[in-house]
C-alpha positions as CSV (number, residue, x, y, z in Angstrom):
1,X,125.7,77.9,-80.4
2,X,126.1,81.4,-81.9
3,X,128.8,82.8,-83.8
4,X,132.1,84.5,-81.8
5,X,132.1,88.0,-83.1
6,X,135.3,87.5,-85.1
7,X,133.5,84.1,-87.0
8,X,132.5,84.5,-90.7
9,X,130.7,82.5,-92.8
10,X,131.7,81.8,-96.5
11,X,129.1,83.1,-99.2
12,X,128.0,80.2,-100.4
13,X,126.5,79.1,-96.6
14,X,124.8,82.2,-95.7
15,X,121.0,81.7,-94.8
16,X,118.0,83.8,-95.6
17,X,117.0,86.4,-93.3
18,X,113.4,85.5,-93.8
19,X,114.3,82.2,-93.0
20,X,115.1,83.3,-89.1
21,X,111.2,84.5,-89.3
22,X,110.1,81.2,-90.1
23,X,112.2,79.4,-87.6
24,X,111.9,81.1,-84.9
25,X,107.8,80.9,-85.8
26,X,107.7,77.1,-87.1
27,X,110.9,75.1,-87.7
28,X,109.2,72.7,-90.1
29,X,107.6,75.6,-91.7
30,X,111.7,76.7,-92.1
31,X,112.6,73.5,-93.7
32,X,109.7,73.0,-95.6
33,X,109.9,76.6,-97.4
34,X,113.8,76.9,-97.3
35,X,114.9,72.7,-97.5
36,X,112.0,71.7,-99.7
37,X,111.1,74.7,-101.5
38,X,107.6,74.1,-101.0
39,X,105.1,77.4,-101.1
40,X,101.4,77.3,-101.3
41,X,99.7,80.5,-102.9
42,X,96.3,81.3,-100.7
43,X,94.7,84.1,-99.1
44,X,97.3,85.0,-96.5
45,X,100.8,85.2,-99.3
46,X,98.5,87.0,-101.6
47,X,97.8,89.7,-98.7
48,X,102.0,89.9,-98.2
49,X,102.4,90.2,-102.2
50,X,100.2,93.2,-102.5
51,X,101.4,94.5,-99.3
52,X,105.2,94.8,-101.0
53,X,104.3,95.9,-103.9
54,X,105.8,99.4,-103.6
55,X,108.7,98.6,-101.4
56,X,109.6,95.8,-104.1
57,X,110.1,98.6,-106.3
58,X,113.5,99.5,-105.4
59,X,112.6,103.1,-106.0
60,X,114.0,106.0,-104.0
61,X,112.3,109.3,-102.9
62,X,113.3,112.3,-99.8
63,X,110.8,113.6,-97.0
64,X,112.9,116.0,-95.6
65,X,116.0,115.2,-94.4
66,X,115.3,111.3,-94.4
67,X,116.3,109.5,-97.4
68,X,114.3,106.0,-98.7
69,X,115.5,103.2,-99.9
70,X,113.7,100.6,-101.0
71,X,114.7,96.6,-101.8
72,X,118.0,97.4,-100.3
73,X,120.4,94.0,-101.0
74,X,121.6,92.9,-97.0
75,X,124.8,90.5,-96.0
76,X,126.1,89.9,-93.1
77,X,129.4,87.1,-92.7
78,X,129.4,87.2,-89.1
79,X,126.0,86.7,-88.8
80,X,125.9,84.6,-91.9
81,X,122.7,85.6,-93.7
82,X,121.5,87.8,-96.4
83,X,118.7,89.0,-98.3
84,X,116.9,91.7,-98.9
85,X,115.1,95.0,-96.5
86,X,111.7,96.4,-97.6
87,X,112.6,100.2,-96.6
88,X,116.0,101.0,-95.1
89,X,115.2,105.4,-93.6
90,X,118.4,107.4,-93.7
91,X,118.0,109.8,-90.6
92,X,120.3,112.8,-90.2
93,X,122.2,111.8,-93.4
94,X,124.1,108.9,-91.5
95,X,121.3,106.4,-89.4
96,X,120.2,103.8,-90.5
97,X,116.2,102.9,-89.6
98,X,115.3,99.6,-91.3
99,X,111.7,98.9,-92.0
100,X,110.1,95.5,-92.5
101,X,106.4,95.2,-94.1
102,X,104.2,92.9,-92.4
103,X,100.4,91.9,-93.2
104,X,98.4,91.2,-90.3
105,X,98.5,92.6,-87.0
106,X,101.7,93.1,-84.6
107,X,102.1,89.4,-82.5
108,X,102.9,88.0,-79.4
109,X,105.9,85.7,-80.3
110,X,108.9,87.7,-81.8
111,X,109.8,85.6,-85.2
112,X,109.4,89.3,-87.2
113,X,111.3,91.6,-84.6
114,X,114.3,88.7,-84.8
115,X,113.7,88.8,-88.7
116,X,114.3,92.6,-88.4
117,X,116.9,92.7,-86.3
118,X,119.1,90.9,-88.5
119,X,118.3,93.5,-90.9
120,X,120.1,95.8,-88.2
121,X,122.7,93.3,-87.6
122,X,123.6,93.5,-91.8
123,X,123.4,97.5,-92.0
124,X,125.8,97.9,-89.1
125,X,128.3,95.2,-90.4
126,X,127.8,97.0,-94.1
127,X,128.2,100.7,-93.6
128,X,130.2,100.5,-90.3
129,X,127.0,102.5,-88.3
130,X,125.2,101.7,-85.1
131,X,121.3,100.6,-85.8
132,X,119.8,100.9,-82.4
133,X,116.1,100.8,-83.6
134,X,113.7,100.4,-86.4
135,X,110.2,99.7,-86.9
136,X,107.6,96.9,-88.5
137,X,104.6,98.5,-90.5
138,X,101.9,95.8,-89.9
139,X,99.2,96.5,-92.7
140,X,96.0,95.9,-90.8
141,X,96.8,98.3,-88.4
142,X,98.2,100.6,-91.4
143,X,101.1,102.0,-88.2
144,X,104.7,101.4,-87.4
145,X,105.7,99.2,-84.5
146,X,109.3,100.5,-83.1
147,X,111.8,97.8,-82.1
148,X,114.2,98.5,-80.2
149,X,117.5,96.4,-81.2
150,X,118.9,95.7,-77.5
151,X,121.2,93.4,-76.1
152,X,118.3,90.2,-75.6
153,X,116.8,90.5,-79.0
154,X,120.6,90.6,-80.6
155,X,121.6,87.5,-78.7
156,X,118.0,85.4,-79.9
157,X,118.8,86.8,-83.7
158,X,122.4,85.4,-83.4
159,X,121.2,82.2,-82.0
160,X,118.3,81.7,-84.7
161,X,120.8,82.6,-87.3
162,X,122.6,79.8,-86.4
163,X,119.9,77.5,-85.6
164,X,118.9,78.1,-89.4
165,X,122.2,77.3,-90.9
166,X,122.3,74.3,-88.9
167,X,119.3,73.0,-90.1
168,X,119.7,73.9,-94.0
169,X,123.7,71.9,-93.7
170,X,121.7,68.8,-92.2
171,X,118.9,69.3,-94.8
172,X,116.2,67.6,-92.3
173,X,112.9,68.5,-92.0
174,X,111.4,68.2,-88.4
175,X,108.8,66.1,-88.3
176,X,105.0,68.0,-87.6
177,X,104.0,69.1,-84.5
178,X,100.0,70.5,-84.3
179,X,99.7,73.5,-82.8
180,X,96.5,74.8,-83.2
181,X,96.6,78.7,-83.2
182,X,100.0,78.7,-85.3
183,X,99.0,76.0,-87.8
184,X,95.6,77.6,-88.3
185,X,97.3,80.8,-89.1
186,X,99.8,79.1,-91.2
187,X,100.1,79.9,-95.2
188,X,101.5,76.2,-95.8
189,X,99.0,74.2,-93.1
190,X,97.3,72.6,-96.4
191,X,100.6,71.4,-97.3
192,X,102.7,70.6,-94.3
193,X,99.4,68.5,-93.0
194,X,100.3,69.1,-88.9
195,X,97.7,66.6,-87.8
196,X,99.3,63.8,-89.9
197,X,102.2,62.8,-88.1
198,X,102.9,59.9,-90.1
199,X,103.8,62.4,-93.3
200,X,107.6,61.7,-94.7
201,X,109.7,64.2,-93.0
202,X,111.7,65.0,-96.1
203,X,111.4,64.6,-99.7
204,X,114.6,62.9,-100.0
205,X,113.4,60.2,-97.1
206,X,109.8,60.2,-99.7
207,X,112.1,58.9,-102.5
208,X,113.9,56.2,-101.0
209,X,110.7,54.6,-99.2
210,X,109.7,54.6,-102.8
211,X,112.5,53.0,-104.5
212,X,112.5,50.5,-101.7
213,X,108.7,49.2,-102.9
């Protein structure tokens, strides 16, 4: 159930926006990153890392009349999430044009346009301006794709949003569930083990099967 528009959520709850990514991609890839804090470094995180580099920076620069800002700090209460945008463009002195750096290639499902809509969803909240679009650089194709924030990719973000904060109060991790062209393109496949069903679904359910023997 999302949030009615005059909900908040206290600081202390608010969720990752990456985390809507992830869950709207894989919710045991969610939990496992965001419940468990497990990460595995390989190939594919090493390809994001270098990929950020320069929009980690937080440094700021003009082309014209569009200002850039980069690592720009994101919060939303009604939405209940925060975090952090790789390039927030400031058209015509007042828009707002968020930008979210992805490695790969633009995909079918639409775990990053939901990711970046949130972004959207915090700038407008923030500096009281309508966001109607922004854009996802995908670094094998070295181009923008535009994304156009309308009223069915709002509703899925608020929905995921809450989806998310649902699952990180319960702190349950689903059990896995192999599916071969997402876990094979997976970053934590090695350690989430999809084809072994049988794996403990949380760490904390690991430790009392333990004490029990």
């Amino acid at each position: 159930m999302a949030l009615r528009e005059r909900e908040s959520v206290a600081e202390d709850d608010l969720a990752p926006i990456s985390a809507l990514q992830h869950m709207l991609y894989c919710p045991r890839q969610c939990a496992l990153i965001h419940i468990e804090q497990h990460w595995d470094e390989n190939r594919f995180t090493a390809e994001g890392r270098i990929l950020h580099e320069r929009t980690d920076s937080g440094s700021r620069e003009r082309r014209g009349s569009v200002r850039i800002e980069r690592s720009v700090a994101l919060r939303s209460l009604t939405l209940g999430v925060s975090g952090v945008a790789d390039v927030v463009e400031i058209h015509d002195r007042v828009r707002p044009y968020p930008i979210e750096y992805k490695r790969g290639r633009p995909k079918a499902h639409r775990a990053d346009e939901v990711q970046l809509c949130a972004q959207a969803l915090c700038l407008e909240e923030m500096l009281g301006a309508s966001v109607p679009v922004g854009a996802l650089f995908y670094g094998r194709d070295r181009r923008r794709k535009e994304v156009r924030f309308d009223s069915e990719l709002r509703t899925l973000t608020k929905r995921v949003a809450a989806d998310v904060r649902r699952m990180l109060a319960a702190s349950v991790t689903p059990p896995p569930e192999y599916e071969a062209r997402k876990c094979n393109a997976c970053s934590l496949k090695q350690g989430c083990q999809p084809q072994n069903p049988r794996r403990p679904q949380t760490v904390a359910r690991w430790l009392l099967r333990a004490i029990d023997n």
